[in-house]
C-alpha positions in Angstrom: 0.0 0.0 0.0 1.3 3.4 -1.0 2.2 5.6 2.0 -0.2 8.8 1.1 -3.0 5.8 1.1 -2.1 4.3 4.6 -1.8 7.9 6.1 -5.4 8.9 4.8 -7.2 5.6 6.1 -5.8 6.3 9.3 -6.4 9.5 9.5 -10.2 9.2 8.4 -10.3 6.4 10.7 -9.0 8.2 13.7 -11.5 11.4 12.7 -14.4 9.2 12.6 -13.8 7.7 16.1 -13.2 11.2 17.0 -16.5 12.7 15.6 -18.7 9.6 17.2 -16.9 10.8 20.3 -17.6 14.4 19.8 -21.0 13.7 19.1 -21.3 11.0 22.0 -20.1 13.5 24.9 -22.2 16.4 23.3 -25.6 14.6 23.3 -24.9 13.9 27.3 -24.1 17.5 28.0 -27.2 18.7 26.6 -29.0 15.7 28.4 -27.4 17.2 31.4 -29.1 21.0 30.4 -32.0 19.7 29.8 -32.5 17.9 33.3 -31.2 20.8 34.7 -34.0 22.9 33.0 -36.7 21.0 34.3 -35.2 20.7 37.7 -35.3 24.5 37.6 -39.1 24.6 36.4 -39.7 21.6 39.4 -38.4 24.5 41.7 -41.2 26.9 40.6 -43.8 25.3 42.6 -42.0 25.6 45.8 -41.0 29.1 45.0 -44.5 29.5 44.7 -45.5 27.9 48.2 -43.1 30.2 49.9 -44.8 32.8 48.3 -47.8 32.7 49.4 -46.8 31.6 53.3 -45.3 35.5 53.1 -49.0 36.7 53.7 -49.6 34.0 56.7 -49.4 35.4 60.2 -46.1 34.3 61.9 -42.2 34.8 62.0 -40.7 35.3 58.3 -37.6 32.9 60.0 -39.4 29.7 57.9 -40.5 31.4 54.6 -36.4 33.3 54.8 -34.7 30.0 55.2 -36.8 28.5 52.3 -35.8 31.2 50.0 -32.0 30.6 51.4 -32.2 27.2 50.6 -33.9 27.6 47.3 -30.9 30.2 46.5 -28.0 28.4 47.7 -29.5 25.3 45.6 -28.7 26.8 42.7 -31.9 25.4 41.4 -33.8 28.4 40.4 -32.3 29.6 37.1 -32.0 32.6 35.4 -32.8 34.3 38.9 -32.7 34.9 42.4 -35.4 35.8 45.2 -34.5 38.6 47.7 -36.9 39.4 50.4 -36.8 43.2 52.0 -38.6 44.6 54.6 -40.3 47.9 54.5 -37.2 50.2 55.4 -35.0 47.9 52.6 -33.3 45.8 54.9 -32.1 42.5 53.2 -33.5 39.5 55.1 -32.3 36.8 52.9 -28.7 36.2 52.6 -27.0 38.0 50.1 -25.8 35.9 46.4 -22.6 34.7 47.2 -19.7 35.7 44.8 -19.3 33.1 41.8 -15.7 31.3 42.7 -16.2 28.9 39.1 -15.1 30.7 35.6 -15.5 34.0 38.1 -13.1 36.3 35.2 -15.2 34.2 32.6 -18.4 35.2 34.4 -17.9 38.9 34.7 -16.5 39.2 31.1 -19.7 37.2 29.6 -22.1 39.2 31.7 -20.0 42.7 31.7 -21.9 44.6 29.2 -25.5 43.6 30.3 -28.6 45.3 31.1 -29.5 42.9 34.7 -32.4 44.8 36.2 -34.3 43.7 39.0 -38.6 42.8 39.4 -39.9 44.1 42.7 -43.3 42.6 44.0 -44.8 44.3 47.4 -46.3 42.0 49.7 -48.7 43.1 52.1 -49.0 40.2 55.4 -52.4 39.6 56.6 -50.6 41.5 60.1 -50.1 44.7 57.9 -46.4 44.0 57.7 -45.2 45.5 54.4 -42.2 43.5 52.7 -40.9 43.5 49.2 -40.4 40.4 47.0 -36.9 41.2 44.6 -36.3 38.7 41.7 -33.0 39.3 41.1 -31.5 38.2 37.3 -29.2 35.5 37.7 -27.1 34.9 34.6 -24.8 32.6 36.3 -26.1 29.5 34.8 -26.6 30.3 31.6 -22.5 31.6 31.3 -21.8 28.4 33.5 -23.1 26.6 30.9 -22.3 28.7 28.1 -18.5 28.0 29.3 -18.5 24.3 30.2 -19.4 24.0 26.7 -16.6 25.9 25.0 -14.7 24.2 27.6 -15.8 20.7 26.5 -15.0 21.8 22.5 -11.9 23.0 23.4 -11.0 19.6 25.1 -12.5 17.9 22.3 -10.6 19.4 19.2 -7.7 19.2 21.3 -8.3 15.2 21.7 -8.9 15.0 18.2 -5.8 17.0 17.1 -3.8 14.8 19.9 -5.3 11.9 18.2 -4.1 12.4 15.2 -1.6 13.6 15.6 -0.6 10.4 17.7 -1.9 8.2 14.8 0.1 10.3 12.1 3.2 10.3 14.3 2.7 6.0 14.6 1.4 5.7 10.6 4.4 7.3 9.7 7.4 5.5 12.0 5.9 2.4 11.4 5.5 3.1 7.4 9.0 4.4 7.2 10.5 1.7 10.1 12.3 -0.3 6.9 14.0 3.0 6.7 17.0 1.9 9.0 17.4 -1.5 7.2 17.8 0.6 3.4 20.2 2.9 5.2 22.0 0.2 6.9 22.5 -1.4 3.4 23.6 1.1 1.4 26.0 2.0 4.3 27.2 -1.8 3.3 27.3 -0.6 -0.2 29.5 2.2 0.1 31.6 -0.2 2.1 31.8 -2.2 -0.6 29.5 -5.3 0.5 27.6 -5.6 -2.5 25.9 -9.4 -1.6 23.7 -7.3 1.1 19.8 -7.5 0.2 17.0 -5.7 1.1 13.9 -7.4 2.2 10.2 -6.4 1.3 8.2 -3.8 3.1 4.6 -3.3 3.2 4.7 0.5 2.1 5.2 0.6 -1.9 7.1 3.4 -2.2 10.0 2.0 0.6 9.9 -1.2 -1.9 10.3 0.1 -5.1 13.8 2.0 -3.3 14.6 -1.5 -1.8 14.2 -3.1 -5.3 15.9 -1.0 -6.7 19.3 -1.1 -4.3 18.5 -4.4 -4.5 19.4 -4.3 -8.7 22.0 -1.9 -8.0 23.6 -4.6 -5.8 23.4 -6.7 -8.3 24.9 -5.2 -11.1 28.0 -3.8 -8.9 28.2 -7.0 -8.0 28.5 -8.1 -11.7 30.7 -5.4 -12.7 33.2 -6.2 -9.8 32.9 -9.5 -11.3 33.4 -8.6 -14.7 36.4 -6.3 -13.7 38.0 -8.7 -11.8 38.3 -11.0 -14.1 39.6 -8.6 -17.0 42.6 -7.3 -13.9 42.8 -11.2 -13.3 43.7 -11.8 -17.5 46.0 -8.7 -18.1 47.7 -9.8 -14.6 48.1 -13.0 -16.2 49.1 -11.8 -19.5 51.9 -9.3 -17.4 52.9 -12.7 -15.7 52.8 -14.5 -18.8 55.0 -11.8 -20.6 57.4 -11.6 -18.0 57.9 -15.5 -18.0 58.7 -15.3 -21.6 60.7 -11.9 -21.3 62.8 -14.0 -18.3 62.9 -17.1 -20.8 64.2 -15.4 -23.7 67.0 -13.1 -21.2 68.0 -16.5 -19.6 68.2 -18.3 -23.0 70.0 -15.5 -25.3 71.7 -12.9 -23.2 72.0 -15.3 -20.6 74.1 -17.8 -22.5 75.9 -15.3 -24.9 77.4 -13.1 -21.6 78.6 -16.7 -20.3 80.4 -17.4 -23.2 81.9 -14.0 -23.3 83.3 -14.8 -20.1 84.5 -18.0 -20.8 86.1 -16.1 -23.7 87.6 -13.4 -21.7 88.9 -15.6 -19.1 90.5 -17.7 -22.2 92.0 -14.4 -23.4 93.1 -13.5 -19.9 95.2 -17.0 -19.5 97.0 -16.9 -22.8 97.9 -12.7 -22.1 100.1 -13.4 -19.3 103.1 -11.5 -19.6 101.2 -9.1 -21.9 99.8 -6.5 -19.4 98.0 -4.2 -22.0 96.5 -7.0 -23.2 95.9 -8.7 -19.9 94.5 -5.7 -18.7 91.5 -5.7 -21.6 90.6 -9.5 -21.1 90.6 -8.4 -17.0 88.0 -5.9 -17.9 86.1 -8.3 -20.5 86.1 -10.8 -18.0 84.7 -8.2 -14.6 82.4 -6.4 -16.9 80.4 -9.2 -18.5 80.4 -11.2 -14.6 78.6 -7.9 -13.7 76.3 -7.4 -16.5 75.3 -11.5 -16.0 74.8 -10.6 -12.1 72.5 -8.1 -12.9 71.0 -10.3 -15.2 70.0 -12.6 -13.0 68.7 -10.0 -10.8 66.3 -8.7 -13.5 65.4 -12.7 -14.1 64.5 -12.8 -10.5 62.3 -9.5 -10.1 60.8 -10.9 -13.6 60.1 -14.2 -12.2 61.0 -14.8 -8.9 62.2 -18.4 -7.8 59.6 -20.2 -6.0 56.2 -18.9 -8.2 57.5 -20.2 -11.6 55.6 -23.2 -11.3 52.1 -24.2 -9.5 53.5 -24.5 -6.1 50.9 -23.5 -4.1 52.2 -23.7 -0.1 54.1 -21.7 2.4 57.3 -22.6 1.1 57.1 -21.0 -2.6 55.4 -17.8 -1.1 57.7 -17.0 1.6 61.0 -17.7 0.1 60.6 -15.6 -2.7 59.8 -13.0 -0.4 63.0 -13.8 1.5 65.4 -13.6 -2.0 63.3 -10.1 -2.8 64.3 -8.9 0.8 67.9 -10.3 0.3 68.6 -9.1 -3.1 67.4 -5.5 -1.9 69.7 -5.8 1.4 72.6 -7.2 -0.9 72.4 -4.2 -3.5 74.3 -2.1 -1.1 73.5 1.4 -2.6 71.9 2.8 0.7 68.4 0.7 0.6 66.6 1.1 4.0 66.7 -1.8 6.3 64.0 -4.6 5.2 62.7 -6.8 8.0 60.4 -9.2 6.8 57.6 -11.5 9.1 56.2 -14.7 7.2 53.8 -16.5 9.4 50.8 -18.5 7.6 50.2 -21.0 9.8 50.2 -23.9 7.5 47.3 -21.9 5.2 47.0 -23.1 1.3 48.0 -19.7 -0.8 46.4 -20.3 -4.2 49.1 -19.4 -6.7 47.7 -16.6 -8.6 47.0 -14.6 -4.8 50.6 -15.4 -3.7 52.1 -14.3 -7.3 49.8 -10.9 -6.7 51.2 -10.7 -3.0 55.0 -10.9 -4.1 54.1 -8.0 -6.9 52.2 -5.6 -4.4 55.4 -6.0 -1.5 58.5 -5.5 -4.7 56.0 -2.5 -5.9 55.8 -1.1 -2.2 59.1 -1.7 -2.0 60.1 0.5 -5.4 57.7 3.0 -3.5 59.8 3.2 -0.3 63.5 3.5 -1.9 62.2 6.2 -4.5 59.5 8.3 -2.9 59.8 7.3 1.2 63.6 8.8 1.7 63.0 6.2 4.9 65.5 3.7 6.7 63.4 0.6 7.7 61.1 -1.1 6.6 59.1 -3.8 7.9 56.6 -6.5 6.0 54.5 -8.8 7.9 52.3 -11.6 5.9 49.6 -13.4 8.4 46.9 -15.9 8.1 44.4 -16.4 11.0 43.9 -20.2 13.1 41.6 -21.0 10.1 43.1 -19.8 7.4 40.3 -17.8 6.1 42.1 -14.4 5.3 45.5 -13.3 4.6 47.0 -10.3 5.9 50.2 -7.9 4.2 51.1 -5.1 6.0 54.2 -3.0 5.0 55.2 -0.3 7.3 58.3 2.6 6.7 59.2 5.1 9.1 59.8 7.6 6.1 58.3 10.9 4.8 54.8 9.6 4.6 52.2 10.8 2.3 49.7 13.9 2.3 46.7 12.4 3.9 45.0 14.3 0.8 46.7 12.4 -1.2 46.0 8.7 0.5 42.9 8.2 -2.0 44.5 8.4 -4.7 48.7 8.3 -4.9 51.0 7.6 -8.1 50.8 4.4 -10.7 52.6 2.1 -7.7 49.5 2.5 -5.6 47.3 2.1 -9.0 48.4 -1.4 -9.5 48.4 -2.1 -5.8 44.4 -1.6 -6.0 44.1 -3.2 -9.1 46.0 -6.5 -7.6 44.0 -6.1 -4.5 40.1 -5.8 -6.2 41.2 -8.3 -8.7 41.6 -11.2 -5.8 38.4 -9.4 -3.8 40.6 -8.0 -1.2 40.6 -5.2 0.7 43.1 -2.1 1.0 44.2 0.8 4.0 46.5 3.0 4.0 47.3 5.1 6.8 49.9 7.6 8.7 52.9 5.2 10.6 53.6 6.3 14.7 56.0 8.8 14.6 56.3 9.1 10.8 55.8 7.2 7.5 53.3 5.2 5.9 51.1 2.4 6.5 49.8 -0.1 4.2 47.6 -2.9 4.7 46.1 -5.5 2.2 43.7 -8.3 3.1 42.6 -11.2 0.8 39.8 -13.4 1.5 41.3 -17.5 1.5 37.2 -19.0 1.3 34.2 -17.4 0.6 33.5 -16.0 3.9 33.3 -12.5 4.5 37.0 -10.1 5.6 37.0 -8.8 9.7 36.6 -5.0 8.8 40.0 -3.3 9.0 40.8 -1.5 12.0 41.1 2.6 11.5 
């Protein structure tokens, strides 16, 4: 049901009890009036009586307390009864002041004309007294105001009421509210498998639907893009393997033999020393140009991920001859410590070849950009072997925190390696200086611990 349609019903539903109500409370008050009315009429009679007892011989004390009573009842409406004697004195008691609505009272009655009815009576005795009806608008203001009093209270009841059932309609229309929020907080986290459930209001729905299909094709486009970073990783590996091959096979073979050359020429110019010099320098030069060959061969395809080795062993020793062929350089590299602890955990091959890339590109990072003097690389597993951990730490120059989001091409393929084996990637500012970076790969299907800040 659509949320402007839920509202209404409940609303018309509410105003409906509300009128019945209204009209319930306001048929008793004017039962109420109307008993009061005829209790007032009932009271003529008696008025009457007393009356006439004025013009019996006797003490006025009985007729004085009658009137008394039949004044303090508040019974006789519209009016009062005062009873003078011939010189004016009052001899019933005088109205007593109205305590109820008293400002409401006076302001009602304020600008009317009250006058007063004077009747002689003349006792059988020759007593003269005089009979006063005095105008009484009490009861008709007290009424008047119990009745505004009693709409007020009711529009205010209704307006509470609905205000209460427009207040509930809507939290419990828009209560999925948290749950869309909640996901597309996931989303922007990156957890595109979370799904929104149904909700009763149609418009909440259609928005959950539709996250729903946004989920979906994220999640297909991750997909799609992992799997093209997955195939130009592979070709870049493949590329490599055959740039490695063909250095090995051709340069590789051709600067032995100029050594075996040179060292030939060195033997047979003994006692020749301009000579002997040259074949020295053949001989030094082309040991140092195959030295450094086989240090490109290894950054091109380090020992240990050449094949489909897929344990402990192949991951952490090429990690060990990266560290060592960056300590043995000896051109003022900082100092490389490096942690290996998996815990027995199955690295599939094209995650540990990604792993080995990522540290010798954070590694190229540090000695060109960092200016640092240690670094140190830790690679974890947990007990069950269900994530894998990198962290490589420098205490160098750091980087602009600005700049963290987004950095140079080494931090471009970092991410791409990362998203491509549905990891996930933090860098951060190192305690007292340097940089931070941590990258955490997924080893089943179960969802990464979040990162700490």
């Amino acid at each position: 049901m659509q949320l402007v349609s839920r509202l209404l019903l409940r609303l018309m539903l509410v105003g409906m009890v509300a009128i019945s109500l209204s009209l319930i409370l306001t048929l008793l008050a004017a039962r109420r009036d109307i008993a009061d009315e005829l209790d007032s009429s009932q009271r003529i009679g008696p008025l009457i009586a007393v009356i006439s007892q004025l013009n019996e011989p006797g003490p006025l004390a009985a007729p004085v307390g009658a009137i008394d009573t039949l004044n303090a009842g508040g019974t006789l409406r519209h009016f009062r009864v005062a009873l003078l004697d011939a010189e004016g004195r009052r001899l019933t008691q005088p109205p007593a002041t109205a305590a109820d609505f008293g400002f409401l009272n006076r302001w009602l009655v304020r600008d009317l004309d009250l006058q007063t009815t004077t009747l002689p009576v003349l006792r059988s005795d020759g007593q003269r007294l005089s009979l006063v009806l005095e105008p009484n608008p009490r009861s008709e203001s007290g009424e008047a105001i119990t009745s505004a009093l009693l709409q007020f209270a009711l529009f205010g009841a209704v307006a509470v009421a609905l205000i209460t059932a427009l207040w509930f309609s809507v939290r419990q229309a828009l209560a999925p509210l948290s749950g869309i929020l909640a996901a597309i907080a996931r989303l922007e986290k990156g957890d595109y498998a979370v799904r929104i459930g149904r909700s009763n209001t149609r418009e909440l729905d259609q928005i959950g639907g539709a996250l729903n299909h946004l989920a979906e094709v994220l999640t297909a486009q991750i997909a799609a893009q992992r799997e093209l970073l997955h195939r130009l990783q592979d070709v870049q590996e493949d590329e490599r393997r055959k740039l490695a091959h063909e250095l090995h096979d051709e340069f590789g073979q051709l600067l032995t033999a100029i050594q075996v050359d040179a060292s030939y020429l060195l033997k047979q110019s003994a006692g020749q020393p301009s000579l002997e010099a040259c074949a020295r320098a053949m001989y030094e030069n082309s040991g140092a140009i195959l030295a450094q060959l086989r240090g490109l061969l290894a950054q091109l395809r380090p020992y240990g991920l050449q094949g489909g080795e897929e344990h402990e062993i192949a991951l952490g020793q090429a990690l060990h001859d990266l560290v060592s062929q960056r300590r043995a350089r000896g051109d003022g590299s900082p100092d490389c410590r490096l942690s290996v602890s998996l815990g027995g955990a199955t690295v599939p091959q094209r995650l540990a070849v990604a792993v080995y890339r990522i540290v010798q590109e954070a590694l190229t990072n540090v000695l060109r950009h960092a200016q640092a003097s240690r670094v140190e690389i830790s690679l974890t597993a947990d007990a069950s072997a269900s994530w894998l951990e990198l962290a490589v730490t420098d205490d160098g120059r750091g980087l602009d925190p600005a700049h963290l989001g987004s950095g140079g091409l080494g931090l471009a393929g970092i991410r791409e390696r990362v998203l491509a084996n549905r990891g996930e990637l933090q860098l951060g500012s190192a305690a007292p200086s340097g940089l931070t970076l941590v990258a955490r790969f997924p080893l089943t299907e179960a969802p990464l611990p979040a990162l700490a800040d």
